[in-house]
VOTOR-682150 format. One record per residue: residue number from 0; residue in three letters; z, y, x of N, C-alpha, C in turn. Coordinates in pm, whole numbers, plus 50000, padded with zeros to 5 digits. Atoms other than C-alpha are relative to their C-alpha. Example, Ala and Ser with C-alpha at 12.3 -4.5 7.8 and 13.67 -1.06 7.14 Angstrom:
% VOTOR-682150
SITE:0:ALA:50000:49881:50089:50780:49550:51230:50000:50120:50090
SITE:1:SER:49994:49881:49918:50714:49894:51367:50073:50109:49923
This chain:
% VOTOR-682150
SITE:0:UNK:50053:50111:50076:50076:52220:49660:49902:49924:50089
SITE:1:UNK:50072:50110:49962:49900:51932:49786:49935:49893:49962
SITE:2:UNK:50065:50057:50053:49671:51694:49667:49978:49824:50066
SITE:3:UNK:49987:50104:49899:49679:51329:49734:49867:49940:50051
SITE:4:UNK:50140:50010:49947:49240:51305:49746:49986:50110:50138
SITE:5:UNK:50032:49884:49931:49277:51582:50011:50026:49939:50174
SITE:6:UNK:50038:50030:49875:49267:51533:50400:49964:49819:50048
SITE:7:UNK:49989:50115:49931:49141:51200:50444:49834:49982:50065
SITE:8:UNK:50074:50044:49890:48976:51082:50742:49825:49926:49969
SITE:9:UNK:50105:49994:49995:48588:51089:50772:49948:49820:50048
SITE:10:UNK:50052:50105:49924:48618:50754:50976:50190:49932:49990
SITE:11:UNK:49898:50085:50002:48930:50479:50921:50029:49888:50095
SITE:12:UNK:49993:50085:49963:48989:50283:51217:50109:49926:49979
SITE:13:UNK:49885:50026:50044:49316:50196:51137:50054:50056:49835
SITE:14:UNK:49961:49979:50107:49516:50204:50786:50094:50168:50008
SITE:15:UNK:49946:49873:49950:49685:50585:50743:50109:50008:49893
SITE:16:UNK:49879:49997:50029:50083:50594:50644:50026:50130:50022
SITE:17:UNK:49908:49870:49981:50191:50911:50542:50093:50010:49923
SITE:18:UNK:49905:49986:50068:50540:51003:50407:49963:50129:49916
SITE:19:UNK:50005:49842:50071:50497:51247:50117:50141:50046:49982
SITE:20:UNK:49836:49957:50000:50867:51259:50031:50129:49937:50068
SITE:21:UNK:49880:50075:49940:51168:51129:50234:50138:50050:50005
SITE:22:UNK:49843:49916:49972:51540:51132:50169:50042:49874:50013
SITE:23:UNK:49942:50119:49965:51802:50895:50218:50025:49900:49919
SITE:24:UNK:50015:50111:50101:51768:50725:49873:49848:49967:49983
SITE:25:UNK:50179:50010:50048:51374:50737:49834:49898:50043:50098
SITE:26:UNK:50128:49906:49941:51071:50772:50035:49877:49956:49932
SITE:27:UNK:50144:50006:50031:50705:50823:49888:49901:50005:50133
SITE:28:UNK:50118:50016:49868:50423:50711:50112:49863:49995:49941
SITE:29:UNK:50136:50004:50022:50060:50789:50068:49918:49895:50137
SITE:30:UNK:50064:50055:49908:49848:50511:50247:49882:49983:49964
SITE:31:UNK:50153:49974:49983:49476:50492:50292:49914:49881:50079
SITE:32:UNK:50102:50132:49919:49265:50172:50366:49880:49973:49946
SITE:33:UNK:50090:49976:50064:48924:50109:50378:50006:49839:50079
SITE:34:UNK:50039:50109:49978:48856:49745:50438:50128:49939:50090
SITE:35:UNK:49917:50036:49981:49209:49685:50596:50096:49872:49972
SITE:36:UNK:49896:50095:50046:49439:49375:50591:50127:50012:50092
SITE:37:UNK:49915:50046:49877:49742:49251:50743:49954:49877:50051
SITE:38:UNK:50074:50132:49938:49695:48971:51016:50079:49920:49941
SITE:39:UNK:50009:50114:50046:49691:48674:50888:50148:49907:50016
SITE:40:UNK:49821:50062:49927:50043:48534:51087:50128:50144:49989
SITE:41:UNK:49937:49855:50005:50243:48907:50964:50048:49991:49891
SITE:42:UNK:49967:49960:50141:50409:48977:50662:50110:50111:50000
SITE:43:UNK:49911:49870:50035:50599:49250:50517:50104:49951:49974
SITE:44:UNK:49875:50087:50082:50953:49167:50467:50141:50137:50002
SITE:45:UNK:49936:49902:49985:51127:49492:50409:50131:50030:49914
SITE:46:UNK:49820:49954:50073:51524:49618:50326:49995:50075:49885
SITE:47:UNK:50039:49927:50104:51384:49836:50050:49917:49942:49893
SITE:48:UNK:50099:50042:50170:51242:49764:49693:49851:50124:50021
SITE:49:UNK:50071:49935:49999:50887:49900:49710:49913:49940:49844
SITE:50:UNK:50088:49973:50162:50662:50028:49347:49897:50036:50077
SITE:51:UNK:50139:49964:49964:50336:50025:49495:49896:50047:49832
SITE:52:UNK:50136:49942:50093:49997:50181:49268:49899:50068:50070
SITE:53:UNK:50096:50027:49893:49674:50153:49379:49912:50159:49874
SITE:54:UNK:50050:49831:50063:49546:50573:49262:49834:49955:50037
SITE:55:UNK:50151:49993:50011:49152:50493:49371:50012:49848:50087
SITE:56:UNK:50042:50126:49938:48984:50153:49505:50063:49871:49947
SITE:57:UNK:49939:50106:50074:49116:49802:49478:50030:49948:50126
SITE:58:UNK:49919:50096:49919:49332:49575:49687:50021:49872:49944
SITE:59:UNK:49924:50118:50056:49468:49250:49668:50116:49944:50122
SITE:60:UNK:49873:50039:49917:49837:49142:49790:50004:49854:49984
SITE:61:UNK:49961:50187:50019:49965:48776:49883:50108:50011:50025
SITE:62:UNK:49828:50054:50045:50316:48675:49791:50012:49875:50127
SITE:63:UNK:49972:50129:49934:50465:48433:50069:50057:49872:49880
SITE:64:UNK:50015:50127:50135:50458:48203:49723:49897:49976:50021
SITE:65:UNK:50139:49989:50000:50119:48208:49745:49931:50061:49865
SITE:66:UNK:50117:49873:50097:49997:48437:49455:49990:50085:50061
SITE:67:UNK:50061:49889:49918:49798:48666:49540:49953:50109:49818
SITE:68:UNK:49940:49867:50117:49808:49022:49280:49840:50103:50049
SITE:69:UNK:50083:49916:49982:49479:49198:49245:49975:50101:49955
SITE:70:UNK:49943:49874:50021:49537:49548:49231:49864:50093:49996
SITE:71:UNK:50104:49961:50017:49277:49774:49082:50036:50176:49948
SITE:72:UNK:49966:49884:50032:49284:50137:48983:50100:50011:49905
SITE:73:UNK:49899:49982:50093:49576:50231:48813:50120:49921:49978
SITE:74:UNK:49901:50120:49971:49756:49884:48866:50107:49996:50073
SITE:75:UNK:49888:50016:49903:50083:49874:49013:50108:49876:49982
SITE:76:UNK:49887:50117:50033:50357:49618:49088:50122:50046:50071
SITE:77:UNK:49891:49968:49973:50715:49628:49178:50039:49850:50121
SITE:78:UNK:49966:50121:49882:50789:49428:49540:50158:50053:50036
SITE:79:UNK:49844:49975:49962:51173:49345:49575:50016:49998:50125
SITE:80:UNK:49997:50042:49880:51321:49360:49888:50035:49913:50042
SITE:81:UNK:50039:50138:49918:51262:49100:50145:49937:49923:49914
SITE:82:UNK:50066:50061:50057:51016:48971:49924:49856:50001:50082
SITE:83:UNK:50114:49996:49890:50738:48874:50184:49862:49975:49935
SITE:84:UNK:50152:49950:49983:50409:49017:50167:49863:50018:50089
SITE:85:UNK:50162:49942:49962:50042:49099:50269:49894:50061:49953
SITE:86:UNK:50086:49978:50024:49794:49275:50236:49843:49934:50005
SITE:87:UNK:50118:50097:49951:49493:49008:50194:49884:50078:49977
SITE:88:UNK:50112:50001:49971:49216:49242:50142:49952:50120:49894
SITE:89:UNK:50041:49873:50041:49103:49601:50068:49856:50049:49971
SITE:90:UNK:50133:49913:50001:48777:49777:49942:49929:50038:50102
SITE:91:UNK:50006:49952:49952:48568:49761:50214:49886:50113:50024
SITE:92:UNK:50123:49906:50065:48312:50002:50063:50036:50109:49971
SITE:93:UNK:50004:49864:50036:48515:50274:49969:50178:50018:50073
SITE:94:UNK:49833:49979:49928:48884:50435:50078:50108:49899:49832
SITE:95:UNK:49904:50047:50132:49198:50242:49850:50103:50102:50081
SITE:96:UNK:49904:49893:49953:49453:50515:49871:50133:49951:49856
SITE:97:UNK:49856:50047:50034:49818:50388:49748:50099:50106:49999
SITE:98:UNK:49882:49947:50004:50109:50519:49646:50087:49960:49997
SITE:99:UNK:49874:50126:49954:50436:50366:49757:50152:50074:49997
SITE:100:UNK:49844:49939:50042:50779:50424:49642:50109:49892:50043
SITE:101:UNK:49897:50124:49928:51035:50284:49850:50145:50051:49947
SITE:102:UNK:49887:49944:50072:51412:50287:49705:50076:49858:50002
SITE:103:UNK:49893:50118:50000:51740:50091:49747:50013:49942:49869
């Protein structure tokens, strides 16, 4: 058993992507940001449907529409694939630790 509050990093220089479950229809990813974005000229534009939910902290995503989705404890949304994304802007006061469900 494993806990998803359990090994995280004392110091965040970078955002932390871990796979909790991976098969060839589904992978779960635990990620971990503490004041993290994507740059500004980047976006996510991925082959997979991702169910993000934001388990502690708060985020906010930007839609290459331009809404932007402010994601707060417990909040989750459903990003289709190739539906281009960002991360505009994470908690930078405390850890935001995500849970991400990727699936054809």
């Amino acid at each position: 058993m494993t806990n998803l509050f359990s090994n995280i990093p004392a110091k965040l220089p970078e955002e932390v992507f871990e796979d909790i479950i991976k098969t060839p229809d589904v992978r779960i990813e635990r990620i971990i940001s503490k004041g993290h974005t994507t740059p500004n000229n980047e976006w996510y534009d991925q082959d997979e449907n991702e169910w993000v939910l934001v388990v502690k902290g708060e985020a906010k995503l930007l839609f290459d529409d331009e809404k932007e989705v402010h994601l707060k404890e417990g909040d989750h949304v459903n990003i289709l694939a190739h539906q281009r994304h960002q991360v505009s802007w994470t908690d930078p006061n405390q850890e935001t630790i995500w849970l991400a469900v990727f699936y054809k």
